[in-house]
Residue, then its C-alpha position, 0 to 999 in steps of 0.5 A: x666263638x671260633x680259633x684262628x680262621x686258616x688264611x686270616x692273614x691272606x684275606x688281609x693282603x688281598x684288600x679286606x683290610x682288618x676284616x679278617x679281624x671280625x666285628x671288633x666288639x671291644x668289651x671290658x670283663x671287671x667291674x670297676x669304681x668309676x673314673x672321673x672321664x667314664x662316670x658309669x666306669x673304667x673299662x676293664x683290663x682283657x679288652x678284645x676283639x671278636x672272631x673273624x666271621x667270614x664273608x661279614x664284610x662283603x665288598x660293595x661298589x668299588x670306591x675311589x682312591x684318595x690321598x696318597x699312594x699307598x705304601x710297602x708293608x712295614x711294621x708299626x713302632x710308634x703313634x702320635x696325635x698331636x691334638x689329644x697329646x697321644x704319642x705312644x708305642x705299639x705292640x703287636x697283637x695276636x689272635x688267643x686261643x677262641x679266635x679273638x684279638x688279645x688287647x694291649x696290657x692293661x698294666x701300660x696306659x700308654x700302649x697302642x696295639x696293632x694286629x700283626x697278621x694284619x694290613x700295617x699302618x700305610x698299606x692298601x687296605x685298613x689297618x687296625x690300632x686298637x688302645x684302652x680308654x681307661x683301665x683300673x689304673x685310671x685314663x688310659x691312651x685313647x681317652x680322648x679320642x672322641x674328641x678328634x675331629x676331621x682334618x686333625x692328623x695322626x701320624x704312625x712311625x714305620x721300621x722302614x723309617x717313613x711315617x704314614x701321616x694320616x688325615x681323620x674323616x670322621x669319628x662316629x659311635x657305634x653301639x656293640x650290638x649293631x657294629x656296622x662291619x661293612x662300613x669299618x672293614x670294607x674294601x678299600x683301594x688306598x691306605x686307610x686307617x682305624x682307630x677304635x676304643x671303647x665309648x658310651x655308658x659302662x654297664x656294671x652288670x654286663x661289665x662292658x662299655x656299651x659302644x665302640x668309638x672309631x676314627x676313619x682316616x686316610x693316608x694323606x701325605x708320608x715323610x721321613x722319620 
C-alpha cells in the first residue's frame, strides 16, 4: 500500500466524490467468537479503507441530477435512520500512515465516521460514512443496515444547522475482492451519499468479513435543525 495521495483532497472537491478514498474494502484484523447477527463472527476492531488508486473511478456519461439542490460544505455532526433506530455521531476520519482510512474507535458501538478531506454529507458529489456492524464488544451501529430499503430516509445534521435529509435507492452486496469502484464512486452532478459497513460470511482464517454492504442515496429534501 501507498501514503496519502498529494491533492487527495482537490480531486474530491472537483466532483470525484469519496473516489479519492479508494476501493473501500472494509476488513476486520482479529479472530472473534461469533455474534448472534454474524454467526461466522464479530468483525473485528481496525476496519479500514484502502488506498486511493488513482484514476480507479474514471468518469462514464454524465448522469443527470436528482432531488435537491446540492449544498455548501459543512462539517457533519450527527446521523439518524429512523427505521434501523441509528442516531449516532460522527468522527471525523483520516488517512494513516500507508494511506488507508482509519475506522471509527472500535471501544464506541455508536460511532459513525466520516472522511474529513472528503465531499461532507449534502455537497455535489459522494460523501462517505463508514461504521462497524459489530466489534468484540458486540452489535455495533450499522448492524442492520442491510435491512433498509428504498425510499427510507437518512437524515445527517450539519454545523451550519441544516440537516441533509437523504432518501435511499438501493442497498446492494459487494464481494471485497470485486468492488465495483465506478459504481460507488463515480461522478456524480448532486448530492449523493454512501453508507458502507461490512456484510457476508466472516472468514476466521482470513480474519476478514467477505463482503461489503453499501446503501445508495441522494439528497432529497434538506431542513433546518
Amino acid at each position: 500500500m501507498v501514503g496519502p495521495v498529494p491533492g487527495t483532497a482537490r480531486l474530491l472537491r472537483l466532483g470525484m466524490g469519496a473516489a479519492a478514498v479508494g476501493l473501500l474494502l472494509i476488513y476486520n484484523s482479529a479472530d472473534t467468537t461469533p455474534t448472534a447477527e454474524s454467526a461466522a463472527g464479530p468483525a473485528a476492531p481496525p476496519a479500514v479503507i484502502a488506498p486511493f488508486v488513482p484514476g480507479a473511478a474514471k468518469p462514464g456519461p454524465a448522469p443527470t441530477a436528482t432531488g435537491a439542490p446540492a449544498l455548501n460544505q459543512s462539517t457533519p455532526t450527527r446521523l439518524r435512520i429512523p427505521q434501523i433506530a441509528v442516531d449516532a455521531p460522527f468522527t471525523e476520519l483520516t488517512l494513516n500512515a500507508t494511506g488507508q482510512l482509519n475506522a471509527p474507535p472500535p471501544d464506541d458501538t455508536n460511532l459513525v465516521g466520516w472522511y474529513k478531506a472528503g465531499v461532507t454529507p449534502g455537497e455535489r458529489g459522494n460523501a462517505v460514512v463508514v461504521g462497524h456492524v459489530d466489534t468484540t464488544k458486540g452489535p455495533a451501529v450499522f448492524l442492520l443496515l442491510s435491512r433498509l430499503t428504498p425510499g427510507n430516509k437518512v437524515e445527517v445534521t450539519r454545523a451550519d444547522g441544516t440537516v441533509a435529509v437523504f432518501s435511499v435507492d438501493s442497498i446492494e452486496t459487494f464481494a471485497k475482492n470485486a468492488f465495483p469502484d465506478q459504481k460507488v464512486y463515480g461522478e456524480t452532478p448532486d448530492a449523493q451519499l454512501r453508507l458502507i459497513t461490512c456484510g457476508g460470511v466472516y472468514d476466521k482464517q482470513k480474519r476478514d468479513y467477505l463482503d461489503n454492504v453499501v446503501v445508495f442515496a441522494h439528497l432529497e429534501s434538506t431542513k433546518k435543525a
